[in-house]
C-alpha positions in Angstrom: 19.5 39.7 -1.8 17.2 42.1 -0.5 14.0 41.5 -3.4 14.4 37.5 -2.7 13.4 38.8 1.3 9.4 37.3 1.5 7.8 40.5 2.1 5.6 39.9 5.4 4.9 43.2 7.7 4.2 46.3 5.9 4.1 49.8 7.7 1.7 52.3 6.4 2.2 56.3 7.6 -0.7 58.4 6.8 -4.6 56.5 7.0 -6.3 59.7 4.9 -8.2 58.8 1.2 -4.5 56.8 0.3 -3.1 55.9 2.9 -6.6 53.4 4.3 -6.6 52.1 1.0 -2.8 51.1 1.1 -3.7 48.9 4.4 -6.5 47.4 3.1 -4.7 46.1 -0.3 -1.8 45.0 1.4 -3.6 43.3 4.4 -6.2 41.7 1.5 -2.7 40.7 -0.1 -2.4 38.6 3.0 0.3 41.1 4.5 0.8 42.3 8.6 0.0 46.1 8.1 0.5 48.5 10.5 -1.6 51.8 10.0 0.2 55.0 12.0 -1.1 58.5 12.1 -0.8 61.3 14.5 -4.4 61.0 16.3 -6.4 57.7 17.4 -9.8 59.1 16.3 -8.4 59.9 12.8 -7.4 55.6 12.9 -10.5 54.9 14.3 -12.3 56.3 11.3 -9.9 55.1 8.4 -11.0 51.4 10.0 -14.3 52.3 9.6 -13.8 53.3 6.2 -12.1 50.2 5.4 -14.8 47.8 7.3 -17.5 49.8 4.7 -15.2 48.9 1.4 -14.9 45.4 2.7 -18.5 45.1 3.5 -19.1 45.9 0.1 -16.9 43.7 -1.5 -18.8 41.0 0.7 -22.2 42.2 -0.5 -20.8 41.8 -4.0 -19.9 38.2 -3.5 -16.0 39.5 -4.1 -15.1 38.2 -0.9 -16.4 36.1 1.9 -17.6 37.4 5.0 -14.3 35.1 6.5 -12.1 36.9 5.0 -13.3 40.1 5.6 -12.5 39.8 8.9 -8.9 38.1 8.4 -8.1 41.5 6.7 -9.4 43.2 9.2 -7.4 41.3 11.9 -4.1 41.9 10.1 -4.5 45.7 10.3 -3.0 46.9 13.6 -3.1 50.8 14.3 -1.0 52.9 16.4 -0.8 56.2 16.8 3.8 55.9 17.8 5.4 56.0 14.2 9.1 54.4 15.8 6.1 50.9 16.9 4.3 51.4 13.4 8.0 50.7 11.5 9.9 48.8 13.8 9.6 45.7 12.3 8.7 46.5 8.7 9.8 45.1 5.6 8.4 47.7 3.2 7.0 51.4 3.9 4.4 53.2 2.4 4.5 56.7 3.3 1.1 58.4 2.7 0.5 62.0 4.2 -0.2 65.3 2.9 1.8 66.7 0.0 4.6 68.7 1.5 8.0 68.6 1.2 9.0 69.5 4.3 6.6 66.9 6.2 7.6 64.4 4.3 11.4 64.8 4.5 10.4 65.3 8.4 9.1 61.9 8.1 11.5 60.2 6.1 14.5 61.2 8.5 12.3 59.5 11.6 11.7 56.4 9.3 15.4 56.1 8.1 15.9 56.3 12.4 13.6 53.7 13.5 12.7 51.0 10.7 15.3 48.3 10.3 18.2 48.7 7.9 16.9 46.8 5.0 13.0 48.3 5.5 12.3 49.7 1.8 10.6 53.3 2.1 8.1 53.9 -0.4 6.5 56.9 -1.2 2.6 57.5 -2.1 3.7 61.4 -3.5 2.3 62.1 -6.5 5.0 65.4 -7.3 7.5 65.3 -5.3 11.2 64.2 -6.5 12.0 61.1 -4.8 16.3 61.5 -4.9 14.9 65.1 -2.8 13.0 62.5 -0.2 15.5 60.2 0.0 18.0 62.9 0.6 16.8 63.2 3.7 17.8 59.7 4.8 20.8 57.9 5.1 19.6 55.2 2.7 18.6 56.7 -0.2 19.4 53.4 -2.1 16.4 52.1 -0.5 13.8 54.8 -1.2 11.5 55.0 -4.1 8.4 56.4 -4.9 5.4 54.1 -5.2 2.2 56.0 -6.3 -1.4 55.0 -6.0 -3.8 55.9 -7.8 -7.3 57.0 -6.0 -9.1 55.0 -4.5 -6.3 52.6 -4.5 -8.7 49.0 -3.3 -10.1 49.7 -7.3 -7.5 52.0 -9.8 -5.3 49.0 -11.0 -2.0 51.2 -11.6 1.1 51.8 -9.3 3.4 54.6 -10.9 7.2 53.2 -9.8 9.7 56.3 -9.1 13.4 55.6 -8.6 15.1 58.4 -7.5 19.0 59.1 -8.5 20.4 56.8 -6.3 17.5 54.5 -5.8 18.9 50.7 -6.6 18.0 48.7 -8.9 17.5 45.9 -6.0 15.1 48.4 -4.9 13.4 49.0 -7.9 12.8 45.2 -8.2 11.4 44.3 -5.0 9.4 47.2 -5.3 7.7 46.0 -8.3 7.3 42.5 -7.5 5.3 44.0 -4.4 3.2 45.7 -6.7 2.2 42.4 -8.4 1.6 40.8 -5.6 -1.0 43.7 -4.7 -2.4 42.8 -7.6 -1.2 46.4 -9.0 0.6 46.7 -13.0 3.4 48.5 -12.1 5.0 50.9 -14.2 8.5 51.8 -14.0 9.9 55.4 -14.9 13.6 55.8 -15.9 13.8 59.3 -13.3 12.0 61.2 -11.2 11.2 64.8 -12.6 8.1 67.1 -10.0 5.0 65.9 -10.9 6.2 62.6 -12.5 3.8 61.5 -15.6 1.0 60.9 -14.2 0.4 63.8 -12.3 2.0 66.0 -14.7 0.0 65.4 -17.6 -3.2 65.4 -15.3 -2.4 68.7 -14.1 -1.7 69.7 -17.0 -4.9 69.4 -18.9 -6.7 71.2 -15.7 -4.7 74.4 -16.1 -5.0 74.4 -20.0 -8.1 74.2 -19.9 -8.7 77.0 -17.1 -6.1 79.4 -19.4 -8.9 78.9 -22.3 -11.8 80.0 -19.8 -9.5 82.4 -18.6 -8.8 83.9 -22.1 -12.3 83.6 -23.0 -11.9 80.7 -25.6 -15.0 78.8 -24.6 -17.1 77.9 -21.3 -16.4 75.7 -18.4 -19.1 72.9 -20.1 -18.2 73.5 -23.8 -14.6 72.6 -22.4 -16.0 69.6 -19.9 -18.4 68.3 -23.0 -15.6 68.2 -25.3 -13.3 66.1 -23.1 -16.5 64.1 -22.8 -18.0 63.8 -25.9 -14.9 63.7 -28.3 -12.2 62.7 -26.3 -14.0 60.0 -24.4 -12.7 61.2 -20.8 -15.0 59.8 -17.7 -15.1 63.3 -16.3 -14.0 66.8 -18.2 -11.3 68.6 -16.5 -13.3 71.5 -14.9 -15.1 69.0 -13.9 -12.2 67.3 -12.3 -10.6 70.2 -11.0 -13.5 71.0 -8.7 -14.6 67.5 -7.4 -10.6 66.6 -6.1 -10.6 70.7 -4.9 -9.5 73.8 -7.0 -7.1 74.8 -3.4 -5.4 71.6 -3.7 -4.5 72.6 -7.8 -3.4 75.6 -6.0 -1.2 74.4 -3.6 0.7 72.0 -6.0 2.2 75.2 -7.6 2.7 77.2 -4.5 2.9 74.9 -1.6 5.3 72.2 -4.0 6.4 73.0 -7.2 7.3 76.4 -6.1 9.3 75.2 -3.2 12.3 73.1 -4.7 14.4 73.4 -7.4 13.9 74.7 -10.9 15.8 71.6 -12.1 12.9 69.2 -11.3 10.7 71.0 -13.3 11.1 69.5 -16.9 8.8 70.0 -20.2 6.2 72.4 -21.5 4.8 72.7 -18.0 1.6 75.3 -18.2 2.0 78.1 -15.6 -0.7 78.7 -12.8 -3.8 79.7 -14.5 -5.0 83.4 -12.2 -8.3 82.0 -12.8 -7.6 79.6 -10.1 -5.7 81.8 -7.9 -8.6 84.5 -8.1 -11.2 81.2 -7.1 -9.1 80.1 -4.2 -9.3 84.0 -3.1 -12.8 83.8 -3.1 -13.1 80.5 -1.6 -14.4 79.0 -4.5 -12.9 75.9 -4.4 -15.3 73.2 -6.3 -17.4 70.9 -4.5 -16.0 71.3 -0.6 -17.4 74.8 -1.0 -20.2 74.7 -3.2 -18.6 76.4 -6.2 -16.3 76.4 -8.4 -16.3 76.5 -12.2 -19.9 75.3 -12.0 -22.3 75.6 -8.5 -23.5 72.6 -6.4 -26.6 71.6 -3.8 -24.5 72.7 -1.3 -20.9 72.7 0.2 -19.9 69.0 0.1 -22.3 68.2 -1.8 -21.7 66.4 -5.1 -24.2 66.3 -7.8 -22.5 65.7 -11.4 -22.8 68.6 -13.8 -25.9 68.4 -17.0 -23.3 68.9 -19.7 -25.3 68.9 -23.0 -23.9 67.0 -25.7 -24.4 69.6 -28.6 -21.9 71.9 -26.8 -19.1 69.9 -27.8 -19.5 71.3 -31.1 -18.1 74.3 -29.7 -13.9 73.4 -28.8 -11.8 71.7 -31.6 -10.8 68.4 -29.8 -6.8 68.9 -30.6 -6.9 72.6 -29.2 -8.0 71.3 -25.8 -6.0 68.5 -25.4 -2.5 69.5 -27.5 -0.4 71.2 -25.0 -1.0 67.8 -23.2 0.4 65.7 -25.9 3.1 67.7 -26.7 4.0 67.2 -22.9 3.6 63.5 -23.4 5.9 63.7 -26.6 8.3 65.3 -23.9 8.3 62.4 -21.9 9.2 60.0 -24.5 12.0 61.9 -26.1 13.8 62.8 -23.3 14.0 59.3 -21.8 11.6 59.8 -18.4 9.0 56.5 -20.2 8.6 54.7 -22.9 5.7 55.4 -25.5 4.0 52.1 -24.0 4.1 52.7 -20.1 3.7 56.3 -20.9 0.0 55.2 -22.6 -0.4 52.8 -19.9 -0.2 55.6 -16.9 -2.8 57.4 -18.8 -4.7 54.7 -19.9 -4.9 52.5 -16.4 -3.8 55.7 -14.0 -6.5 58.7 -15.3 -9.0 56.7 -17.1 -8.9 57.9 -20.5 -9.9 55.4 -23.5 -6.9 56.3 -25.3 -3.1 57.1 -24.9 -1.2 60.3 -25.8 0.2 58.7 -28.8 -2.8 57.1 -29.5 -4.2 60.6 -29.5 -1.4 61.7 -31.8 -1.8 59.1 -34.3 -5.7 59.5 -34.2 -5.5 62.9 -34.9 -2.2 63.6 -37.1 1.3 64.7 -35.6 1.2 67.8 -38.6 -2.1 69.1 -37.5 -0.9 69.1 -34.0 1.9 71.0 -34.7 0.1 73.3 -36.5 -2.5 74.0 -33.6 0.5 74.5 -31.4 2.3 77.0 -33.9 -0.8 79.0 -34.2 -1.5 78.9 -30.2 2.0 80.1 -29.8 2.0 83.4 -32.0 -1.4 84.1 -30.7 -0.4 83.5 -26.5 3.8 83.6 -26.8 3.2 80.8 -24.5 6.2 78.5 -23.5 4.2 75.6 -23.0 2.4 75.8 -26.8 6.4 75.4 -28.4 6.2 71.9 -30.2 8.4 69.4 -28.9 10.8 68.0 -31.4 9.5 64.5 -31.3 6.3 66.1 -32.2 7.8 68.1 -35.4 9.5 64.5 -36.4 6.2 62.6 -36.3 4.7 65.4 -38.1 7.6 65.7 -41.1 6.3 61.7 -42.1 
C-alpha cells in the first residue's frame, strides 16, 4: 500500500516565503529534502533564510546547535527540477499562484518523479482535480496548503481533488502529523478552498464598506480588533501581504478557470482595490495603501485607537463572512468543526464562524444580511439557508 511506504526523500519546487519553510519542516522532521528553483542565487538565499530561523530556534533553546546543522545537511538544492524529483516520495509544489505555471509544472513532475511520488500542492485557490488534470496521475495529486510562515502556523489545509484517492488522502495526512502539522481534511476542492475563501473574503467586504462610504479604513481595522478579537484588521491585512496580490487572485486566478469552481456568496472585486493597484498603491511594498508607511518596504503597524470601534456594528463587518462559512457547512465542502479549526489554527482568529454565529444570534444575522441586501442588491448579502434554519430556533 502506498501510505504504509516510510516517507524518506521529499522534493520541494519553489524556495520563496512557502516554499523555504516547507524544507526546513520536513528536513527538521528528519526528512532528505531537496529544494529546486529556477536560479542558484534565489537557493542561495532561501538557505540563508532558513540558517536565520534555525539560528533562532537555537538562541531560544528550541533546538541544539547539533541539530541545527543536521537540518541543514539534509537540505540539498539544485537548480534541475527532473534531479530535484527523481527520487522523491512526496512533492511539495510551492511557486507563484498561476494556473498555467503550475499545470506547466505538474506535467514535468508527472514526467520525471517516480510512479508512486505523491504531488502535493502548496496553492492556496486553485482547484486541485484542474492541477491534477494536467498529469497522468491525478489519483496521486492533492493539495496540501501551508499556512505563512509555515516553521510556526500549526495548520495544513488537505485538498483532494475529484479523483484524488483516498490512499492518497491518507498518506498525505499522516505526513502532516509527522510535520508536526493538524491536518484538516476538506470533502472537495472548490477556488479558493476555505481558508482562503473566507480570508479573502473579509478583505473585499470590508474595502466595499470604505468604498461605499460606510466607515474608515481604522474604524473597520479597530473593529476587527477591538470586538472581534482578530490579531490584525483586514485593511490592515490587505496591505502588509500586498493589495496587487488581492488583485491578482481575481484577475490573474479566479478569473481564468471555470465558473463551476467558484461556489458561495463570493464578494466581487471591490474597484477600490483595482483603482489602488492603478495607482500603485499597493500597501506596504509601496508605501501606501489604505493607510501610509515610513517608506516603501517599510512596515510600521498602524495607531488604531480603541474608541473608534464604537463606530462599525461588529455583525455588519463580519456577516457576509459567516454566511459564507454557513455555505461551507451546508453544502458538504467541511464540517462545522474543521471549518472552525481552519479559521481558528489557519487565520488566527479567537473564535470560529459558528462560534461567531452562536455569540451573536443566527436571527440578527439574518436580519443584517436582509437589510444589507435591499440596501446594495448584492449577491453575496442573500442569507444562506443554513443561516435562516439556525435563525428560525
Amino acid at each position: 500500500m502506498l501510505w504504509k511506504r516510510c516517507w524518506m526523500k521529499i522534493a520541494v519546487i519553489g524556495s520563496g516565503t512557502m516554499g523555504h519553510g516547507i524544507a526546513q519542516i520536513c528536513s527538521m522532521a528528519g526528512y532528505e529534502v531537496y529544494l529546486n528553483d529556477i536560479k542558484k542565487e534565489i537557493l542561495d538565499a532561501a538557505i540563508s533564510k532558513i540558517r536565520w530561523s534555525l539560528d533562532k530556534l537555537v538562541e531560544r533553546k528550541k533546538i541544539t546547535e547539533k541539530q541545527r546543522d543536521e537540518t541543514l545537511s539534509r537540505i540539498k538544492t539544485t537548480v534541475d527540477l527532473k534531479e530535484s524529483v527523481r527520487n522523491a516520495d512526496f512533492v511539495f509544489e510551492s511557486v507563484f499562484e498561476d494556473v498555467d505555471l503550475k499545470k506547466r509544472i505538474f506535467r514535468d513532475l508527472d514526467e520525471y518523479a517516480p510512479s508512486h511520488t505523491i504531488l502535493g500542492s502548496n496553492t492556496s485557490t486553485i482547484p486541485i482535480t484542474i492541477i491534477g488534470e494536467a498529469t497522468n496521475r491525478p489519483g496521486q495529486v492533492i493539495g496540501a496548503h501551508f499556512f505563512n510562515p509555515p516553521v510556526l502556523q500549526p495548520l495544513m489545509e488537505i485538498i483532494p481533488g475529484e479523483q484524488t484517492s483516498k490512499e492518497t488522502i491518507t498518506a498525505t495526512e499522516q505526513l502532516a502529523r509527522k510535520l508536526g502539522k493538524e491536518p484538516v481534511i476538506l470533502k472537495r476542492d472548490p477556488w479558493g478552498f476555505v481558508s482562503s475563501a473566507l480570508f479573502e473574503h473579509l478583505l473585499r467586504e470590508s474595502a466595499w464598506m470604505v468604498y461605499e462610504g460606510e466607515a474608515t479604513p481604522a474604524e473597520i481595522d479597530a473593529c476587527a480588533r477591538y470586538k472581534l478579537g482578530h490579531p490584525m484588521g483586514p485593511l490592515e491585512t490587505i496591505d502588509l501581504s500586498g493589495i496587487d496580490i488581492s488583485y491578482h487572485t481575481e484577475f490573474g486566478v479566479r478569473r481564468k478557470i471555470d465558473a463551476k469552481w467558484i461556489e458561495g456568496p463570493h464578494v466581487d472585486m471591490c474597484p477600490l482595490i483595482v483603482e489602488y493597484v492603478k495607482q500603485g498603491k499597493l500597501g506596504v511594498k509601496s508605501g501606501e495603501g489604505f493607510y501610509k508607511y515610513p517608506g516603501p518596504g517599510v512596515f510600521k503597524k498602524v495607531e488604531i485607537p480603541r474608541e473608534l470601534a464604537e463606530k462599525v456594528d461588529p455583525i455588519r463587518l463580519i456577516a457576509s463572512t459567516l454566511n459564507h462559512g454557513a455555505y461551507f457547512v451546508r453544502a458538504g465542502v467541511a464540517t462545522r468543526n474543521d471549518l472552525d479549526k481552519i479559521v481558528k489554527l489557519g487565520l488566527g482568529y479567537p473564535k470560529g464562524i459558528f462560534d461567531y454565529i452562536d455569540e451573536y444570534g443566527a436571527d440578527k444575522i439574518v436580519n443584517v444580511l436582509k437589510q444589507l441586501k435591499e440596501r446594495y442588491g448584492k449577491p453575496w448579502y442573500e442569507p444562506d439557508p443554513l443561516l435562516i434554519e439556525m435563525a428560525k430556533k
